[in-house]
C-alpha positions in Angstrom: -5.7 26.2 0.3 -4.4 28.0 -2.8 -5.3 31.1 -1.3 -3.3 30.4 1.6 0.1 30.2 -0.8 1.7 33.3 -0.9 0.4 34.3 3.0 2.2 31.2 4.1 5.5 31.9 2.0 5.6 35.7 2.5 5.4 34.7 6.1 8.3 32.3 6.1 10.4 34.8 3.9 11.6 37.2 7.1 14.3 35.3 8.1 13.3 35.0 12.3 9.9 33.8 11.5 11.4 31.4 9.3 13.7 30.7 12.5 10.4 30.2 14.8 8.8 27.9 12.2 12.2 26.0 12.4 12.6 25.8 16.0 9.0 24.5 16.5 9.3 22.2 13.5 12.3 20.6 15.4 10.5 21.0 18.8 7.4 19.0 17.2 5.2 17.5 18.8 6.1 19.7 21.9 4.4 23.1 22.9 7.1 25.4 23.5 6.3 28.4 25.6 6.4 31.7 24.2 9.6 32.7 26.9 11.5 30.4 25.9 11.2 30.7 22.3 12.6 34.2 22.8 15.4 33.1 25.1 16.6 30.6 22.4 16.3 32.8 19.4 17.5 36.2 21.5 13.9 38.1 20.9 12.0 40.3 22.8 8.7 39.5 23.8 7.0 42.5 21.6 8.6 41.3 19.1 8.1 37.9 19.5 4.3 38.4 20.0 4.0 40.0 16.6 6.7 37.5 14.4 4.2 34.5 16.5 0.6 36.1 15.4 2.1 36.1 11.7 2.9 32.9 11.9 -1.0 31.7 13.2 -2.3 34.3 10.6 -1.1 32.0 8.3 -2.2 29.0 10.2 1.0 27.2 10.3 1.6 28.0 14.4 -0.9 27.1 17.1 -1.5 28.6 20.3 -3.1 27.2 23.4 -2.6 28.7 26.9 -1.7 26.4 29.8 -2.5 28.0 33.6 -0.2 31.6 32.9 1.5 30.2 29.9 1.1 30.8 26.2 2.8 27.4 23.9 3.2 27.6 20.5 3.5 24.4 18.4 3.6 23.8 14.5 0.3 23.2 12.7 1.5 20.0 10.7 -1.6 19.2 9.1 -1.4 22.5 7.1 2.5 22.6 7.1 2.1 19.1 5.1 -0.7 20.7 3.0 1.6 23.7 1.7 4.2 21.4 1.1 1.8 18.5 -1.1 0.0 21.9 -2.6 3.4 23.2 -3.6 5.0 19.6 -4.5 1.6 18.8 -6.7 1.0 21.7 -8.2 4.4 23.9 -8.5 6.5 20.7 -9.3 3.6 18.8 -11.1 3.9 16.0 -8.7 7.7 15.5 -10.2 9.6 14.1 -6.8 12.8 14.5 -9.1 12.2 18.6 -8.8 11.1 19.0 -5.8 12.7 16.2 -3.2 16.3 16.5 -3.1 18.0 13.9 -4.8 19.5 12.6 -1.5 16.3 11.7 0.6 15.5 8.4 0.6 12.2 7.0 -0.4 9.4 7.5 1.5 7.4 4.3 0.4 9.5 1.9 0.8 11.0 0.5 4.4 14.0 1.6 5.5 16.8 0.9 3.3 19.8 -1.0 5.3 22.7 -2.6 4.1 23.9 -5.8 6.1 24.7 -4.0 9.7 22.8 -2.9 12.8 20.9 0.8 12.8 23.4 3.8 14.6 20.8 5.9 16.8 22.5 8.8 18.5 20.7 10.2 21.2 21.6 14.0 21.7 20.9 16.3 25.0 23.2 19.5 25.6 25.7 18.3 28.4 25.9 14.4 28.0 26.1 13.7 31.3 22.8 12.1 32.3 19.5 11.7 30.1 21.5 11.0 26.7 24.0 8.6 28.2 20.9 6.7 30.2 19.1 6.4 26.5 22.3 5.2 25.0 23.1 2.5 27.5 19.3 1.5 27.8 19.7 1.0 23.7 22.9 -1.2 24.1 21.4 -3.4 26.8 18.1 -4.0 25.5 18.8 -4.3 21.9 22.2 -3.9 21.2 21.8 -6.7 19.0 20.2 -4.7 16.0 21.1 -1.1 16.9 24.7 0.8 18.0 24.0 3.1 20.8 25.4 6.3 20.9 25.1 9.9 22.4 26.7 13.2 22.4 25.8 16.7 23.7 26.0 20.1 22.3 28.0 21.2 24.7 29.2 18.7 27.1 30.2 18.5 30.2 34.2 17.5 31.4 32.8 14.4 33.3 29.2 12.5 33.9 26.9 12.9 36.3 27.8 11.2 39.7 23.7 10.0 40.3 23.5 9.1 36.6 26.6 6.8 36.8 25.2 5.6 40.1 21.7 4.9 38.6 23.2 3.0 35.6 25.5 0.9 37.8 22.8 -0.2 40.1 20.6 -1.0 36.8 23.8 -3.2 35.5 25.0 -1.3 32.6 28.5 -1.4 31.9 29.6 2.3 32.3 33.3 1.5 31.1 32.1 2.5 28.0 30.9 5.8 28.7 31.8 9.0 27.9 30.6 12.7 27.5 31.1 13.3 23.8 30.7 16.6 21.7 28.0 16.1 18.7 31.2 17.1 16.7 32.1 13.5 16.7 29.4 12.3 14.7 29.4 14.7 12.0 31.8 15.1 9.1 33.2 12.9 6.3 34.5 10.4 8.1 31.0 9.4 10.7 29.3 6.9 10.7 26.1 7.5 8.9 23.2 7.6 11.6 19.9 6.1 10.9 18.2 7.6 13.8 18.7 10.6 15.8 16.7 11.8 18.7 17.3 14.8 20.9 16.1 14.2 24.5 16.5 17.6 26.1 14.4 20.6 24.7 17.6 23.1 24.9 19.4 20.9 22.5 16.3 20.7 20.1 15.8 24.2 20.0 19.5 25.2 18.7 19.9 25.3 15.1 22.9 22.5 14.0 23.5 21.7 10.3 21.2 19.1 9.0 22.7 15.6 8.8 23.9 13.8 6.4 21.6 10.8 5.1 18.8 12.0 6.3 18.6 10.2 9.4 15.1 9.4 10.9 14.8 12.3 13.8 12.8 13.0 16.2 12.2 14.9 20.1 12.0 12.9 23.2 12.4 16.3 25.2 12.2 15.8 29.4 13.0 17.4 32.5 16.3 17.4 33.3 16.9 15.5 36.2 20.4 17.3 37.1 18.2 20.3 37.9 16.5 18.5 40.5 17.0 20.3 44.3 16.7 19.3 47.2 18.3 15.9 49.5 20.6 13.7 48.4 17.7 11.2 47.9 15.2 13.6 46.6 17.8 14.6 43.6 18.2 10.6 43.2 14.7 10.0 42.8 15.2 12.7 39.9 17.7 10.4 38.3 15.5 7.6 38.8 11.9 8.5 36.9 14.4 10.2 34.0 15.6 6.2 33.7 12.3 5.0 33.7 10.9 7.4 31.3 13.6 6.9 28.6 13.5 3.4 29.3 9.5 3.4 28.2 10.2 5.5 25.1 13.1 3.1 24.1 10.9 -0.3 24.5 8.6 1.3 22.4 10.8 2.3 19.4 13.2 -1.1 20.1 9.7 -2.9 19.3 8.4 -1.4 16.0 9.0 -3.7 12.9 11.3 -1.5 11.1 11.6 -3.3 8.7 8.2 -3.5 7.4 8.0 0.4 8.0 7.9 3.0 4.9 9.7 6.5 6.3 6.8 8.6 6.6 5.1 5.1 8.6 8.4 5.1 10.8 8.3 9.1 11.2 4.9 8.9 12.5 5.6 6.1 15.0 9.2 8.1 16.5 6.7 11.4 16.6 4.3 9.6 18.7 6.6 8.1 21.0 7.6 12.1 21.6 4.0 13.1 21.6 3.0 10.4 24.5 6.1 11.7 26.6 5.0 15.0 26.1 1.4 14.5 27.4 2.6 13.0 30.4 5.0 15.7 30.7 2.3 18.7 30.3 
């Protein structure tokens, strides 16, 4: 491993490898093919190729080739091993050095003050997956969590089949809105416990890290507004994106949160990713 030290940090040093290690980090546990790594990050494909075999040189990217397609994901079990080499032996072990001073623990449960968890469920437009997760939240727990979603950039109005599906599943749409992530950031937010970005073009653009150091994850699927074909056909669309949110949110609306450390509680949000993703591939 020690070896492996200054490879791994002269490799993260050029600033758009250090933007492919990010974007796959926030991508994780997905395997993000090499096009559209380059469309996000505005590279071409030589040059993508060569900033990609740095990067599995120094054996924090992986590569696996599905039909045509080369995906890249993040190696975390060595990512975690730079980062326990570098905490244990760099910083001597000394949390106080090397975490910054407003992360919370990550061996004890999920502090919380007397009030329900905010989750915020991001996609880019707002008009369809991240407003199904947000009302499937409210009315199937919204006794311990507030709901909320926003989009990077958001569309003027929702989406007439997702408003349709979520009326014809019960859910009060009065309530909903396309809202820009904007209004969940700054000063005066409310702090979010939890935020999850369920579309992979949101999760590959680069926003400031928030504050508190919410619990995050990526629930990335298809976008059913995308979907062609008959009225019907583009329904059906609508109606397997509600199902499959609705799965991934009665699993993380039934883990014990409370009896969860962070990196416990990481683990189980990355797996409910991970099992979408499988599905998905």
């Amino acid at each position: 491993m020690e070896e492996m030290i200054p490879s791994r940090l002269a490799t993260l040093g050029h600033p758009h490898r250090l933007a492919i290690f990010r974007l796959l980090v926030r991508r994780y546990p997905d395997r993000v093919a090499a096009g559209e790594i380059g469309v996000a990050l505005g590279l071409k494909p030589s040059t993508l190729s060569a900033y990609l075999a740095a990067l599995m040189r120094a054996r924090l990217v992986t590569q696996t080739r599905e039909g045509t397609s080369l995906r890249y994901a993040i190696d975390m079990t060595e990512v975690r091993r730079t980062f326990d080499y570098l905490l244990l032996d760099c910083c001597r072990g000394r949390p106080d050095l090397c975490v910054p001073v407003s992360f919370p623990s990550l061996t004890g449960p999920l502090q919380m003050p007397d009030r329900k968890y905010n989750v915020l469920f991001i996609c880019t437009g707002n008009s369809a997956r991240s407003i199904f997760a947000e009302s499937i939240l409210r009315k199937e727990a919204g006794d311990r969590f507030n709901a909320h979603s926003a989009g990077t950039k958001p569309y003027s109005e929702l989406n007439p089949f997702a408003v349709q599906v979520l009326r014809d599943k019960g859910h009060d749409i009065s309530v909903l809105r396309a809202k820009h992530v904007s209004e969940f950031q700054g000063p005066d937010a409310a702090k979010m416990d939890f935020v999850f970005t369920v579309c992979d073009q949101a999760a590959n653009e680069d926003c400031p890290a928030w504050e508190g150091q919410p619990v995050t994850a990526h629930w990335g699927m298809p976008d059913p507004v995308r979907a062609e074909g008959t009225d019907a056909q583009k329904g059906l669309a609508f109606q397997h994106a509600y199902g499959a949110l609705r799965n991934r949110i009665h699993a993380f609306a039934a883990l014990h949160l409370e009896t969860l450390d962070r990196m416990a509680l990481q683990k189980a949000v990355d797996e409910i990713g991970r099992d979408a993703a499988e599905v998905r591939s």
